[in-house]
C-alpha positions as CSV (number, residue, x, y, z in Angstrom):
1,X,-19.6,17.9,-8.9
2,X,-16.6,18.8,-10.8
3,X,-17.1,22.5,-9.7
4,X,-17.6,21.0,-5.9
5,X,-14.6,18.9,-6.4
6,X,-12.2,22.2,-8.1
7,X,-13.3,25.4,-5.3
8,X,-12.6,22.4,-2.6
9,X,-8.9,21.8,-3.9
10,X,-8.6,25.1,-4.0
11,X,-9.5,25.7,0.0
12,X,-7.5,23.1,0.6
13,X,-4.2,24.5,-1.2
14,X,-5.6,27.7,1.0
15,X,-5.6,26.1,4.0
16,X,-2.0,23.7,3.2
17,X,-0.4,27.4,2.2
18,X,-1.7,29.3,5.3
19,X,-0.2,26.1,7.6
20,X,3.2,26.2,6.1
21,X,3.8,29.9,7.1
22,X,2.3,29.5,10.6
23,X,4.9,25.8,10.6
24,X,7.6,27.8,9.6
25,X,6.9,30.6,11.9
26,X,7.4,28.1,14.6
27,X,9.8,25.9,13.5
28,X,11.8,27.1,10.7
29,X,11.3,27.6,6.7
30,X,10.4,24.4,4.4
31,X,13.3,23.4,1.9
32,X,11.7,22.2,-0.7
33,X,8.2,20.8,-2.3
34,X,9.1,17.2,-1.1
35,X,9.7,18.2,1.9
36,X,6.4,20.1,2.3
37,X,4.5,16.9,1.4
38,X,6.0,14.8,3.6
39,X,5.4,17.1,6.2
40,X,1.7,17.2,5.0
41,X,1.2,13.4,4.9
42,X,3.6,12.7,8.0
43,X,3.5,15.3,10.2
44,X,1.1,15.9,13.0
45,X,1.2,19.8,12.5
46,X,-1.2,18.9,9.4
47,X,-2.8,16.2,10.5
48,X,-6.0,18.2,11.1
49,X,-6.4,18.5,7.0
50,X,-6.5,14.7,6.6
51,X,-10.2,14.5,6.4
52,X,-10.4,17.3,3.4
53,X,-7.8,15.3,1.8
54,X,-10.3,12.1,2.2
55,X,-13.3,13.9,1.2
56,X,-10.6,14.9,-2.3
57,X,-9.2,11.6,-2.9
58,X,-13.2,9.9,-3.0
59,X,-14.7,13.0,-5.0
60,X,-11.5,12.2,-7.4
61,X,-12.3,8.6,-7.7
62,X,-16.3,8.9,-8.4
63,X,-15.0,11.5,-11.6
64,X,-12.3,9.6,-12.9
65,X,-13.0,6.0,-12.4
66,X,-15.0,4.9,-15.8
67,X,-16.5,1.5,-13.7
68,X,-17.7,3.6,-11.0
69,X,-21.8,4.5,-11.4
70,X,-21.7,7.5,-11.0
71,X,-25.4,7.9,-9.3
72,X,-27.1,11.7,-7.9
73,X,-27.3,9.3,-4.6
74,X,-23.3,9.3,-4.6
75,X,-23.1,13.0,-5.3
76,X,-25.9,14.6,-3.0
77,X,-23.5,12.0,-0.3
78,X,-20.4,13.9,-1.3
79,X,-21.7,17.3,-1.9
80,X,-23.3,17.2,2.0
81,X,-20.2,15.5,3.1
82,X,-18.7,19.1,2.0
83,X,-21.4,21.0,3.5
84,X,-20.3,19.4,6.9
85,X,-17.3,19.5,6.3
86,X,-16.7,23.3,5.6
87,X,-18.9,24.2,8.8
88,X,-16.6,26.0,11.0
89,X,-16.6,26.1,14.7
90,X,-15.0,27.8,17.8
91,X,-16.9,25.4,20.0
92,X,-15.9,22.1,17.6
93,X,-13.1,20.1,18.2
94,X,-10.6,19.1,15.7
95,X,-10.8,19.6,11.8
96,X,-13.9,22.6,12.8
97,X,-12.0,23.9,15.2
98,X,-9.1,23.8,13.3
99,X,-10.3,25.0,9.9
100,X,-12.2,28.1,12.3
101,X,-8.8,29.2,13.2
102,X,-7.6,28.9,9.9
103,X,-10.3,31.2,8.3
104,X,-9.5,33.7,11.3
105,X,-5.6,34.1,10.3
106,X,-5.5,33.7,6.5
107,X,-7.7,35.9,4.0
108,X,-6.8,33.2,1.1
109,X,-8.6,30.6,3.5
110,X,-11.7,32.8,4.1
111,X,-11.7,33.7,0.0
112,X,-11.1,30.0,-1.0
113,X,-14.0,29.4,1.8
114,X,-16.5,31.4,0.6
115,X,-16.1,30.2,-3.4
116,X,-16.7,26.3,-1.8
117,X,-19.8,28.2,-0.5
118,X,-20.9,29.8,-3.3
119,X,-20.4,26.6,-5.5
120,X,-22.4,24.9,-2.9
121,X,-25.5,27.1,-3.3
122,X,-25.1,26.8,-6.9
123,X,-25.7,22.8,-6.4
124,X,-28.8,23.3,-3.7
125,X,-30.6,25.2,-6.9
């Protein structure tokens, strides 16, 4: 899971990059870190990337939190909420349709993509 949990911060750093320079294509460069994340958590440009983030935040708290059992149930859960979720499409709506575009424009996206794949096979074997 912690490999799952690594390749999909990864895509998502892929995907957070590969926004910014189409944002400030459009409306002008970032100043600063802080100003980046508060555009990612605030914004509506990057509201699309709110359900990776989600899927992050829970896979985060089934590896660090001690309490938590962590059970194969919980982690085949996660690991096919990731399966899911990387499933891009041009006919989807929202995050698919979204995170299609993204792997059509930035080669990071489609590398960092492919390495969430990969990982993924890896935990079907």
């Amino acid at each position: 899971m912690l490999k799952v949990h690594q390749k999909l911060l990864s895509l998502y750093s892929a995907l957070i990059a590969a926004e910014r320079l189409t944002y400030e294509r459009i409306h002008g460069r970032i100043g600063s870190p802080d100003e980046l994340l508060q555009l990612v958590l605030n914004n509506p440009w990057f509201t699309w990337l709110c359900p990776m983030l989600d899927l992050l935040l829970r896979i985060e708290q089934l590896l660090d939190d001690d309490a938590f059992d962590i059970t194969l149930e919980n982690i085949e859960h996660l690991v096919a909420e990731v399966r899911t979720l990387t499933r891009p499409s041009i006919e989807g709506d929202g995050f698919e349709r979204a995170y299609y575009e993204a792997l059509q424009r930035a080669p990071d996206v489609l590398l960092a993509h492919f390495q969430v794949t990969r990982v993924l096979l890896a935990e079907a074997a």
